[in-house]
N, C-alpha and C positions, 0 to 999 in steps of 0.2 A: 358682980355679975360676970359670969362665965362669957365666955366670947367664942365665935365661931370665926375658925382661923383662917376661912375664904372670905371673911367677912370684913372690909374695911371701915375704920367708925374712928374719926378723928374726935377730939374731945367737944361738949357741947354748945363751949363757945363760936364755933367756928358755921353752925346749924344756923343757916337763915329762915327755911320753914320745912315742920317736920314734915317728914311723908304722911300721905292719907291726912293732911289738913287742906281747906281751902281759905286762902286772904281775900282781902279787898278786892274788889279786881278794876281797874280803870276802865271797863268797858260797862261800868252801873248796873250789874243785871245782878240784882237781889240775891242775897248771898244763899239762900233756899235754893235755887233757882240754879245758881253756878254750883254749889255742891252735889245736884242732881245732875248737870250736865258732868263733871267733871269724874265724878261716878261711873257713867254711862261709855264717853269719852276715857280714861284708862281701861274699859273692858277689852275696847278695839283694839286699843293699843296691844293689849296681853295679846290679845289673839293674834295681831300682824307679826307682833313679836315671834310668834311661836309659829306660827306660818312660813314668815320667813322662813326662818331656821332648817326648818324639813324640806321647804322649797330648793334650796341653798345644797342640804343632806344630798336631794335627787339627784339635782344637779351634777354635782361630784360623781355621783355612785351609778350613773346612766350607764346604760352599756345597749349592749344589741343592734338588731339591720336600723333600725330610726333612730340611731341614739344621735345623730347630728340634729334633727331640724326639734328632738324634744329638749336637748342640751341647751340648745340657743332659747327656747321657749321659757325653759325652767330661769336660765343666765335673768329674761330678761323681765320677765318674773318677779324675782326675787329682788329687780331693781325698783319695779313699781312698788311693790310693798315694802323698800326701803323709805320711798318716796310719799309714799300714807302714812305712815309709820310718824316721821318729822312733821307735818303737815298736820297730823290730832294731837301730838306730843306739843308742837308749839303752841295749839288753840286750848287745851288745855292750862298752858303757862297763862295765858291771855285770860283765861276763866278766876286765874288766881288758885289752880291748882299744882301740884308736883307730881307730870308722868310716872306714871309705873316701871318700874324699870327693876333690874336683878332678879335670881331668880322667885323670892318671897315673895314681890310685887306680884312680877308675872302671876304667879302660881292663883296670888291670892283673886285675880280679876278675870283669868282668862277663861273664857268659852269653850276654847277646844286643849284637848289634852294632850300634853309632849311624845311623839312615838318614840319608842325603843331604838336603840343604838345600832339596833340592826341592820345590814343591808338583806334589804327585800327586794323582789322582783320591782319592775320597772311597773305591769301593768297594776299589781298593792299596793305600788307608791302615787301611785297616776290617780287613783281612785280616794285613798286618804286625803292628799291634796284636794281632791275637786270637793272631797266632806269639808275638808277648812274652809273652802271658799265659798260654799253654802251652806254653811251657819253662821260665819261670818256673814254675808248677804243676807241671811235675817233679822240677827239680830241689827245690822245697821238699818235696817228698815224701821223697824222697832224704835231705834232711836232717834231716827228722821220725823218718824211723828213723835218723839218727846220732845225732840228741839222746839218741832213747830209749836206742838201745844203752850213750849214754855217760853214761847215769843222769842228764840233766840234763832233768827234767820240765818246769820251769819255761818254757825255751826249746819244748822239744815244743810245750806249749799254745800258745804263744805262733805259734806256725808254723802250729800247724792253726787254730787262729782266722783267722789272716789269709790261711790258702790258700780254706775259704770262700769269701772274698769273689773273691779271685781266678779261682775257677773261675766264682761268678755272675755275674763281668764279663764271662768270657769266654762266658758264656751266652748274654748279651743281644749281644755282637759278633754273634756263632756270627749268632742270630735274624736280626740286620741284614744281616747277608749271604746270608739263604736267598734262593732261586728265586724264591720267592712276592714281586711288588710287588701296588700297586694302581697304578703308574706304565704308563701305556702303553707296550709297548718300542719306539714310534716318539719320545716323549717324551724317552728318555737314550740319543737321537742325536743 
């Protein structure tokens, strides 16, 4: 078997459970049951993964008259969805799954798509972002009634807690890119 050289793979004794398997899980919830949630649960994960990341990109690459109060926004940001991120990554261990994680995982679970290496303008990166955070926002709705359907409360709470946040990030994006500046429109020529 050919190997990919970014790719690190110690020998197979050392594997306690493959990826994309789910185990037994000490919280009794029917192994059906925890393979759908856990399923559902690495999508998020792909997608915070990859939100982060761009979030993170802006961050860095802010420029212009607002780039302080959007720098601190993007900073602080990119800490919550560090902070969701750990939080369905652990609930998934708990399901008796193994987070998605590297780039194959990610690629293979996530909702929204990696942007370009680019630096773009602030108001394309402003707009991209609030796309992550609403479709992200759907689909955790989506899976807030699968939780519930599949009797698993615990994950429910756990998804509407952190869609909260999600939707009030995507709030203050939303704000940032309204109509209204106080920037003269001869200014952001």
């Amino acid at each position: 078997m050919m190997r990919t050289p970014h790719l690190w793979s110690p020998d197979s004794s050392h594997i306690r459970q493959e990826w994309d398997t789910v185990a037994d899980n000490g919280l009794r919830l029917e192994q059906n049951v925890a393979e759908e949630l856990v399923r559902a649960l690495n999508s998020e994960v792909s997608g915070l993964y990859i939100l982060f990341n761009q979030v993170r990109k802006h961050y860095w690459l802010v420029e212009g008259t607002e780039s302080k109060p959007i720098s601190d926004f993007l900073e602080d940001a990119a800490n919550r969805l560090t902070e969701m991120t750990d939080d369905i990554a652990i609930r998934i261990t708990a399901l008796g799954g193994v987070p998605a994680c590297g780039p194959m995982g990610i690629r293979q679970h996530a909702p929204i798509y990696i942007e370009d290496a680019h630096h773009y303008d602030i108001r394309s990166s402003l707009e991209r972002d609030l796309d992550g955070y609403a479709t992200l926002a759907v689909q955790w709705r989506e899976h807030i009634e699968l939780a519930d359907r599949l009797g698993d409360t615990a994950t429910s709470e756990l998804l509407r807690r952190h869609l909260k946040t999600l939707e009030a990030d995507a709030h203050v994006l939303d704000r940032y890119l309204a109509d209204d500046t106080l920037v003269l429109h001869d200014a952001t020529r």
